[in-house]
PyMOL commands that place a pseudoatom at each C-alpha (Angstrom):
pseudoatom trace, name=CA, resn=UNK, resi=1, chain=A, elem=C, hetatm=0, pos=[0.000, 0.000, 0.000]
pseudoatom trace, name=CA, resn=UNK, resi=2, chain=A, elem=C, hetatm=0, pos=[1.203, 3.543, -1.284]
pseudoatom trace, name=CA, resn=UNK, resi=3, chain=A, elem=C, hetatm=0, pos=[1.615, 5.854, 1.698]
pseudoatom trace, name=CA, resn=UNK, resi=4, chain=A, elem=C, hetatm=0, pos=[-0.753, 8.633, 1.596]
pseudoatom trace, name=CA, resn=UNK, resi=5, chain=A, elem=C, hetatm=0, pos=[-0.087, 12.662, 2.437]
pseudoatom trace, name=CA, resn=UNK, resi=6, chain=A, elem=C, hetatm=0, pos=[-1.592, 14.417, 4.764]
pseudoatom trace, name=CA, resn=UNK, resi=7, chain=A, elem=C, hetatm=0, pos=[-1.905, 17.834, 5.009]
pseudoatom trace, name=CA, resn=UNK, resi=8, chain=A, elem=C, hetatm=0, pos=[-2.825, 20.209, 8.320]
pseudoatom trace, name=CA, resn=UNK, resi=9, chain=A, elem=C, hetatm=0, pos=[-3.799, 24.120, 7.581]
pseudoatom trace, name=CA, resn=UNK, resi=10, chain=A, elem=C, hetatm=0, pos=[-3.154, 25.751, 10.817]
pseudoatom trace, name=CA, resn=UNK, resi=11, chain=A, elem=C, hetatm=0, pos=[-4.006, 29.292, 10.212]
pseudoatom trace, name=CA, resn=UNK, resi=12, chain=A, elem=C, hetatm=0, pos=[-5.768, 32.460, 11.435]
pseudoatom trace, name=CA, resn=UNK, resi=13, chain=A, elem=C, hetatm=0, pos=[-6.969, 35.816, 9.551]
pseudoatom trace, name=CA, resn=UNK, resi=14, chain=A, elem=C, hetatm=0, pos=[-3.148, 36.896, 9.358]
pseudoatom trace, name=CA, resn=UNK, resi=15, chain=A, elem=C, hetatm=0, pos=[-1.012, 33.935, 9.726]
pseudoatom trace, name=CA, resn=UNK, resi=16, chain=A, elem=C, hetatm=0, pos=[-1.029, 30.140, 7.961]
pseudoatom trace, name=CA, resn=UNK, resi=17, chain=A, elem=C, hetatm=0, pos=[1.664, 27.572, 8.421]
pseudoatom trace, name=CA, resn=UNK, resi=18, chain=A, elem=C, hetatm=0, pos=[0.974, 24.419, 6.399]
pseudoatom trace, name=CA, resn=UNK, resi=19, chain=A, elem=C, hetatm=0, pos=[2.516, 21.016, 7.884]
pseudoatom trace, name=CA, resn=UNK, resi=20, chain=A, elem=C, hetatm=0, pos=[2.990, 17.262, 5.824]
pseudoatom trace, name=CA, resn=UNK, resi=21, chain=A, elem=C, hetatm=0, pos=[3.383, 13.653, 7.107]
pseudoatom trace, name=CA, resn=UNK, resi=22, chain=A, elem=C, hetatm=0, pos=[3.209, 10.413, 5.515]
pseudoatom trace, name=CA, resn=UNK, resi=23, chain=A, elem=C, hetatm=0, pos=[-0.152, 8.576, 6.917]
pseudoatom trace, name=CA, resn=UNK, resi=24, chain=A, elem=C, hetatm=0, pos=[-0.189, 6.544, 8.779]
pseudoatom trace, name=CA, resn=UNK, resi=25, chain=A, elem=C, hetatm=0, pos=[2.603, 6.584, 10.838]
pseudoatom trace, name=CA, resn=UNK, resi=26, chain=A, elem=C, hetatm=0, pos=[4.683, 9.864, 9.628]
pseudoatom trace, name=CA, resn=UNK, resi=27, chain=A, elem=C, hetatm=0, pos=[5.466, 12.499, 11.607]
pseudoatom trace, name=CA, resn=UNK, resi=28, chain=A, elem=C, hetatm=0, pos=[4.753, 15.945, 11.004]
pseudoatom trace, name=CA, resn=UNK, resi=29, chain=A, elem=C, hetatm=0, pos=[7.136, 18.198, 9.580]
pseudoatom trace, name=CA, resn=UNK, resi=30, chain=A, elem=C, hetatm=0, pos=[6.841, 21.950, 8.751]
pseudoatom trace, name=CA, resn=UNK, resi=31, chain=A, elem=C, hetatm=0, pos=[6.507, 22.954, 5.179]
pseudoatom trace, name=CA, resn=UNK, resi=32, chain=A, elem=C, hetatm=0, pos=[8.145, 26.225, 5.661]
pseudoatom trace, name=CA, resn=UNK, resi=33, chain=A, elem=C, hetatm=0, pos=[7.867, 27.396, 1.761]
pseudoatom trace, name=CA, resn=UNK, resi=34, chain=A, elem=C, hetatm=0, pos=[3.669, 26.976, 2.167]
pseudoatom trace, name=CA, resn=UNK, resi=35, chain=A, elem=C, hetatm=0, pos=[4.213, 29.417, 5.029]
pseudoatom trace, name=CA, resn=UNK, resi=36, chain=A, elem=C, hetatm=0, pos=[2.169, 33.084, 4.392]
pseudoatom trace, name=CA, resn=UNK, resi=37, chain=A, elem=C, hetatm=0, pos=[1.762, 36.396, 6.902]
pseudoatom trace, name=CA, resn=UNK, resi=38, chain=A, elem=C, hetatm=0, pos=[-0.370, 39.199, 5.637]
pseudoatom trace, name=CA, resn=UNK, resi=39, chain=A, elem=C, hetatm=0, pos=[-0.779, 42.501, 7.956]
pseudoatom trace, name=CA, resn=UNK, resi=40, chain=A, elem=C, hetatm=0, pos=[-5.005, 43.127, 8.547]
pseudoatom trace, name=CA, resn=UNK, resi=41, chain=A, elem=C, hetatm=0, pos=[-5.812, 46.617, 9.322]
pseudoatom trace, name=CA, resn=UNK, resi=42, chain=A, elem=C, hetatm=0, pos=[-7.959, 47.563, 11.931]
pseudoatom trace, name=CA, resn=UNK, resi=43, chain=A, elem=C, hetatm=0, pos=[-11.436, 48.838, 11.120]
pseudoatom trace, name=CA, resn=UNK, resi=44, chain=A, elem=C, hetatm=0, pos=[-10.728, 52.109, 12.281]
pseudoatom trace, name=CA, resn=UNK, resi=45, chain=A, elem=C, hetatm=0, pos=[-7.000, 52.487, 9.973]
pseudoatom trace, name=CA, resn=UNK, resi=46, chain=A, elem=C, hetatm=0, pos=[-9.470, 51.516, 6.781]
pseudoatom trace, name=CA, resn=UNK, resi=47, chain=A, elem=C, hetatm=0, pos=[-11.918, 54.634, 4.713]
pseudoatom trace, name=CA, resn=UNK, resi=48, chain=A, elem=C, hetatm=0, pos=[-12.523, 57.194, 5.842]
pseudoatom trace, name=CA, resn=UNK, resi=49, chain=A, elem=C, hetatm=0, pos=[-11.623, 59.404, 9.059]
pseudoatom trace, name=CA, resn=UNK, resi=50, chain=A, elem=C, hetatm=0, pos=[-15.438, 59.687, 10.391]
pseudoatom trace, name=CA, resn=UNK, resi=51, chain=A, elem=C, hetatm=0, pos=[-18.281, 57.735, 9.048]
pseudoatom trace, name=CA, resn=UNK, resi=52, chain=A, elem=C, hetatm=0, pos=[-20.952, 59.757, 6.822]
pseudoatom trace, name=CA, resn=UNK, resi=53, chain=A, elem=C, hetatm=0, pos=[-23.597, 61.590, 8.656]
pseudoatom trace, name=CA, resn=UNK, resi=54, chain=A, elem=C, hetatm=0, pos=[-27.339, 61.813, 8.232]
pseudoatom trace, name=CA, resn=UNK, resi=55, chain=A, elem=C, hetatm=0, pos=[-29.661, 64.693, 9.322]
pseudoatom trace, name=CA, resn=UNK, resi=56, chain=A, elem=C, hetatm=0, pos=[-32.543, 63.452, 11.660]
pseudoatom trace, name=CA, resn=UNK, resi=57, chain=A, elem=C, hetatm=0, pos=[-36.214, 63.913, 9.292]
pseudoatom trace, name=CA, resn=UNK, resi=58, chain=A, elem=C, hetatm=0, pos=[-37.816, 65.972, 12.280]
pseudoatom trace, name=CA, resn=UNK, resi=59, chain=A, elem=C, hetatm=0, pos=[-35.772, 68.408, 14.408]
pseudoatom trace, name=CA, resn=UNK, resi=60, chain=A, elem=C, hetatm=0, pos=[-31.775, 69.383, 14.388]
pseudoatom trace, name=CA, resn=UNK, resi=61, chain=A, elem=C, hetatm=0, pos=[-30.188, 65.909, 15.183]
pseudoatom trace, name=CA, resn=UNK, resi=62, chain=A, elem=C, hetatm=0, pos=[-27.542, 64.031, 13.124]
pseudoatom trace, name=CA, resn=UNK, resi=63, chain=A, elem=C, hetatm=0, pos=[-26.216, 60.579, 13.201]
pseudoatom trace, name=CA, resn=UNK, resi=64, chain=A, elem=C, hetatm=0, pos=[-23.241, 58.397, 11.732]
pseudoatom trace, name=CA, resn=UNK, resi=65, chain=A, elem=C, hetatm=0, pos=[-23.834, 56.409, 8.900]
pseudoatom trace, name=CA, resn=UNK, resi=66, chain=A, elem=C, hetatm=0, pos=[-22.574, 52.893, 9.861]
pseudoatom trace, name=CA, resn=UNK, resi=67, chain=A, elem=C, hetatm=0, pos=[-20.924, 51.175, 6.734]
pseudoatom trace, name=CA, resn=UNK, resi=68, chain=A, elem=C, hetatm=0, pos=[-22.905, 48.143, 5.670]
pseudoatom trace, name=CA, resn=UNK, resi=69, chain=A, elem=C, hetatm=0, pos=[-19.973, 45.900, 5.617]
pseudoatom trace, name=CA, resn=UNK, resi=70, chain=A, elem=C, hetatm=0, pos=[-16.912, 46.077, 8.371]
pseudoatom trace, name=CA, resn=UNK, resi=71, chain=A, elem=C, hetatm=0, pos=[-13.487, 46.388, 6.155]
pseudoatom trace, name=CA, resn=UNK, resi=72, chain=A, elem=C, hetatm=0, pos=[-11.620, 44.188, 8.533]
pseudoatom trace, name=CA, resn=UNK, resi=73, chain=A, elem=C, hetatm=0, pos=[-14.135, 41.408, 8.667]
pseudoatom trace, name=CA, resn=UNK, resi=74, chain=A, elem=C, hetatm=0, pos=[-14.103, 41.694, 4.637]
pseudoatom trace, name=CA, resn=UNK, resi=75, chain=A, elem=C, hetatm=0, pos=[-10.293, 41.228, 4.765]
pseudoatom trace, name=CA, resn=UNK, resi=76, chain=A, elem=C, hetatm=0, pos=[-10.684, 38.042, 6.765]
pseudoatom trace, name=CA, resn=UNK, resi=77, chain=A, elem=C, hetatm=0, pos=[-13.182, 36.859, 4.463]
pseudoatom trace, name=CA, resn=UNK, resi=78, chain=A, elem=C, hetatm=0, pos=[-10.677, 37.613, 1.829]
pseudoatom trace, name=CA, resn=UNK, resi=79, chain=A, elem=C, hetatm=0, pos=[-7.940, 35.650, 3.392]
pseudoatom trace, name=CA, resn=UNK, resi=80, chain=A, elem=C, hetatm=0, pos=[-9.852, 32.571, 4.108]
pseudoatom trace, name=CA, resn=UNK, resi=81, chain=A, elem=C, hetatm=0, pos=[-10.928, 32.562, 0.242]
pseudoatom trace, name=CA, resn=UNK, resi=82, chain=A, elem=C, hetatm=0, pos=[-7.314, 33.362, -0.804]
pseudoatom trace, name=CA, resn=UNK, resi=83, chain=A, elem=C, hetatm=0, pos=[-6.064, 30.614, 1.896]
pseudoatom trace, name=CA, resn=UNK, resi=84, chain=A, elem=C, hetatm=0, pos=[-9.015, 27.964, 0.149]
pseudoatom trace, name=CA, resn=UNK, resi=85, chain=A, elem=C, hetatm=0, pos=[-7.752, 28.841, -3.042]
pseudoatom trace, name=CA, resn=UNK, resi=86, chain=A, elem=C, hetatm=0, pos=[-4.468, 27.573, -2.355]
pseudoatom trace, name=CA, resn=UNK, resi=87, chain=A, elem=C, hetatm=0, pos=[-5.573, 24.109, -0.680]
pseudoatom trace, name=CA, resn=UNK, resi=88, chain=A, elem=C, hetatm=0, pos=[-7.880, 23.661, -4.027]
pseudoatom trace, name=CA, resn=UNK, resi=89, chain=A, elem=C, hetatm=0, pos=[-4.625, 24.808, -6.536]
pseudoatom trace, name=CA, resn=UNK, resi=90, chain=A, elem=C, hetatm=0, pos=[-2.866, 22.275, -3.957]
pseudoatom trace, name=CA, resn=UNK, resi=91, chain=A, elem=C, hetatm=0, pos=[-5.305, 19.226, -3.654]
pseudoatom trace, name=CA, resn=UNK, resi=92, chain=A, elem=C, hetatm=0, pos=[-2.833, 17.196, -5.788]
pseudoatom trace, name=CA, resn=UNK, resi=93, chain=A, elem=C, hetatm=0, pos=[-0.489, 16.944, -3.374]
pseudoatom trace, name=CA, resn=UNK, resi=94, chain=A, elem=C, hetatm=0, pos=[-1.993, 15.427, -0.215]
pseudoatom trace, name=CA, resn=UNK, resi=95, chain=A, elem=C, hetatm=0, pos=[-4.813, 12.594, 0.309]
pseudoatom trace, name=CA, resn=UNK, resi=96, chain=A, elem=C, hetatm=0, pos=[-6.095, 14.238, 3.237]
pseudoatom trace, name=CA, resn=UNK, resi=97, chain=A, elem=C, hetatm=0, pos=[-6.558, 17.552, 4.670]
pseudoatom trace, name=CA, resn=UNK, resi=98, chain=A, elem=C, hetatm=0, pos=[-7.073, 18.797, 8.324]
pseudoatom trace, name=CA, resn=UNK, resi=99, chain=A, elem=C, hetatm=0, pos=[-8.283, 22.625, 9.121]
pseudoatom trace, name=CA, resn=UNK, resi=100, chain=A, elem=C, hetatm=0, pos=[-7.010, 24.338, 12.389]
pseudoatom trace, name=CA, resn=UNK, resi=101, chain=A, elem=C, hetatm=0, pos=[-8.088, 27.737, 13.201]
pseudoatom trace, name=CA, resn=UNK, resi=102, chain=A, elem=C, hetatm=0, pos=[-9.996, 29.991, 15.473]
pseudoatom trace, name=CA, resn=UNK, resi=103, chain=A, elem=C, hetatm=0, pos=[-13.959, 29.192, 15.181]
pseudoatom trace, name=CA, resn=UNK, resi=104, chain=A, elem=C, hetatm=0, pos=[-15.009, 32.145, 13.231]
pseudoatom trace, name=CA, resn=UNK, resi=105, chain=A, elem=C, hetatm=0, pos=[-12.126, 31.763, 10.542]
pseudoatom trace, name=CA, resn=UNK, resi=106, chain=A, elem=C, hetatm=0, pos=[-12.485, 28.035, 10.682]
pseudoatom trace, name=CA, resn=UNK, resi=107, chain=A, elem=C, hetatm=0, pos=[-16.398, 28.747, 9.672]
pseudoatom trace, name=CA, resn=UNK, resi=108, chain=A, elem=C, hetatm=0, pos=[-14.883, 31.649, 6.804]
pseudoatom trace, name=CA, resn=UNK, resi=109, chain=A, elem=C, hetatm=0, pos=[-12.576, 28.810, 5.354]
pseudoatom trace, name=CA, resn=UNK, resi=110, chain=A, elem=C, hetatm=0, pos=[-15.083, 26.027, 5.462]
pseudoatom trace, name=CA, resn=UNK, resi=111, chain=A, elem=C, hetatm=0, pos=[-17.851, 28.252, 3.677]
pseudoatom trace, name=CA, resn=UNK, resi=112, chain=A, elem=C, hetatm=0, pos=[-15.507, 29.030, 0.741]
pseudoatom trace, name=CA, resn=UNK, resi=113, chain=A, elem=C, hetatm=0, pos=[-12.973, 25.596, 0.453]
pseudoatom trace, name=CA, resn=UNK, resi=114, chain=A, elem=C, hetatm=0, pos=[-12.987, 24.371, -2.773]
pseudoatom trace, name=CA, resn=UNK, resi=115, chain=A, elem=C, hetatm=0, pos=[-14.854, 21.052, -4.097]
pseudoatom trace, name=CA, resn=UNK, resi=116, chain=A, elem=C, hetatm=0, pos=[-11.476, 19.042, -4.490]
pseudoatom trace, name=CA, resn=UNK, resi=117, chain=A, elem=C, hetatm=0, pos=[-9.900, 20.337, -0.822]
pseudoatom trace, name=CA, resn=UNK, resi=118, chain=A, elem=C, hetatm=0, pos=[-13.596, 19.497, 0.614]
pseudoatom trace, name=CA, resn=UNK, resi=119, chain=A, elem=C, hetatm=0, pos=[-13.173, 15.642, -0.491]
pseudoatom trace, name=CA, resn=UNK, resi=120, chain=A, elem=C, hetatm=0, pos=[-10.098, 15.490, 1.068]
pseudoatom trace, name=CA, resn=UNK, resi=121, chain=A, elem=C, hetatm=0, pos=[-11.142, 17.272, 4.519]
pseudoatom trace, name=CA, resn=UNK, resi=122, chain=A, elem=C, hetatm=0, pos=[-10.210, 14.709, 7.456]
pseudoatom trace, name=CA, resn=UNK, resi=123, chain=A, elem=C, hetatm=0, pos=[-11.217, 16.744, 10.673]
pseudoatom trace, name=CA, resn=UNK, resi=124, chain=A, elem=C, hetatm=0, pos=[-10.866, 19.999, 11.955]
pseudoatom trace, name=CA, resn=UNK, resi=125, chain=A, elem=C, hetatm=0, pos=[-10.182, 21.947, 15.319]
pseudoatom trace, name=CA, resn=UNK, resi=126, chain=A, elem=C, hetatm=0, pos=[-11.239, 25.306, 16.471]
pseudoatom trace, name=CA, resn=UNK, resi=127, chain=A, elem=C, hetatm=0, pos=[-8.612, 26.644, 18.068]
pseudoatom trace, name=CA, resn=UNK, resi=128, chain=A, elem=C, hetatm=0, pos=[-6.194, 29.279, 17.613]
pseudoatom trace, name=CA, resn=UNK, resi=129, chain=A, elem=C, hetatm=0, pos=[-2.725, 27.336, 17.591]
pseudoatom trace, name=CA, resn=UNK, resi=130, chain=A, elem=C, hetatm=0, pos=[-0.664, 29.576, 14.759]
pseudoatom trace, name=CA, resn=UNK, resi=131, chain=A, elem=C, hetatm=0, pos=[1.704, 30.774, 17.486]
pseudoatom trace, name=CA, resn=UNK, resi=132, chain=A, elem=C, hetatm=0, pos=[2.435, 26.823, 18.909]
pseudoatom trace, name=CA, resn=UNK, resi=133, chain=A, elem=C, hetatm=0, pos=[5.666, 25.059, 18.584]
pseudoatom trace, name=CA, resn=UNK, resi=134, chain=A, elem=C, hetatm=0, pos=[5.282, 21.733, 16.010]
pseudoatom trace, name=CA, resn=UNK, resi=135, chain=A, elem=C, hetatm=0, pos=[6.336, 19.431, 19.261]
pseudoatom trace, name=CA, resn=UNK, resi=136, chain=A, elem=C, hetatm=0, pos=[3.290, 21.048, 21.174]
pseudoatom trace, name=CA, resn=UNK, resi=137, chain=A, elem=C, hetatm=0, pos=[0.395, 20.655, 17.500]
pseudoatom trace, name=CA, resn=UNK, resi=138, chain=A, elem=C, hetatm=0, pos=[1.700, 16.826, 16.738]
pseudoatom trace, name=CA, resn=UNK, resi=139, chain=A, elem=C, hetatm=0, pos=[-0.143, 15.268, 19.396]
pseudoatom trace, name=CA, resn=UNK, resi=140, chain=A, elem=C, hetatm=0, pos=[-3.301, 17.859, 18.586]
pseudoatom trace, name=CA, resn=UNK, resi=141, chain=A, elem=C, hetatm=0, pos=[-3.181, 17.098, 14.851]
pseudoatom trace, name=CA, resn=UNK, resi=142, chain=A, elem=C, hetatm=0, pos=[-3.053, 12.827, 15.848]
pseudoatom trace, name=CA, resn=UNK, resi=143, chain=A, elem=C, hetatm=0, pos=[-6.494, 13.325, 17.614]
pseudoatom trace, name=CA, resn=UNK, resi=144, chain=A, elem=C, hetatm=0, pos=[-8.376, 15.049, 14.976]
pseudoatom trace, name=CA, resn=UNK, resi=145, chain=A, elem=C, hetatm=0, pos=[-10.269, 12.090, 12.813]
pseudoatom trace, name=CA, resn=UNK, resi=146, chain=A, elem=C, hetatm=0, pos=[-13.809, 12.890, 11.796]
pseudoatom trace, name=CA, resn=UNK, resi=147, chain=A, elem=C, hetatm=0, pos=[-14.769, 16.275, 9.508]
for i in range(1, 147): cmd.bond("trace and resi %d" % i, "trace and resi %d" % (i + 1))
show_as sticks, trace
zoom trace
């Protein structure tokens, strides 16, 4: 039997470190070219200075304008689709995937992953663990087994 590649996304809205072992018995090792940083703006660093303003129908008053969509969340979106994107280009080269990130960019990545990366999900865990030594996400990455 042909040993099989797994692959584990650990990632959050900024950060994504990609590791590889042989299943079933491989240990993980750190795929440091797969590695990616991107810098995410505050909110408040994004548009404009002060949000539009809107005169109240009856009387003097005026109010802010609140945007419809938040510019940071919309970055985050845009990472976990870039980040999806990649695992789909990708899908080729590993049998299995597992997903590791915080539970609302764990939900982002799921919602856009790609028909080909989706076939190959394994598990995932909701946690943030982008900052975590590879001797400390081993034994976290053996216990994930059901999607």
């Amino acid at each position: 039997m042909k040993p099989e590649v797994e692959w584990a996304l650990v990632a959050d809205a900024q950060h994504c470190r990609i590791l590889e072992r042989q299943v079933p018995f491989g240990a993980w090792h750190e795929l440091p070219e797969e590695a990616e940083e991107t810098h995410n703006r505050p909110s408040h660093e994004r548009g404009t200075e002060r949000p539009g303003r809107s005169h109240e129908s009856a009387g003097t008053a005026r109010h802010a304008i609140e945007p419809k969509t938040d510019p940071h969340r919309e970055a985050k979106h845009g990472y976990a689709r870039h980040l999806a994107n990649r695992l789909e280009a990708a899908a080729p080269r590993y049998a299995r995937l597992v997903l590791v990130a915080p539970p609302a960019f764990l939900g982002d990545l799921r919602e856009v992953l790609g028909e080909e990366a989706r076939k190959r999900l394994a598990g995932s865990l909701d946690k943030d663990l982008t900052k975590h030594a590879l001797a400390d996400l081993a034994p976290l990455l053996d216990g994930i087994r059901q999607a």
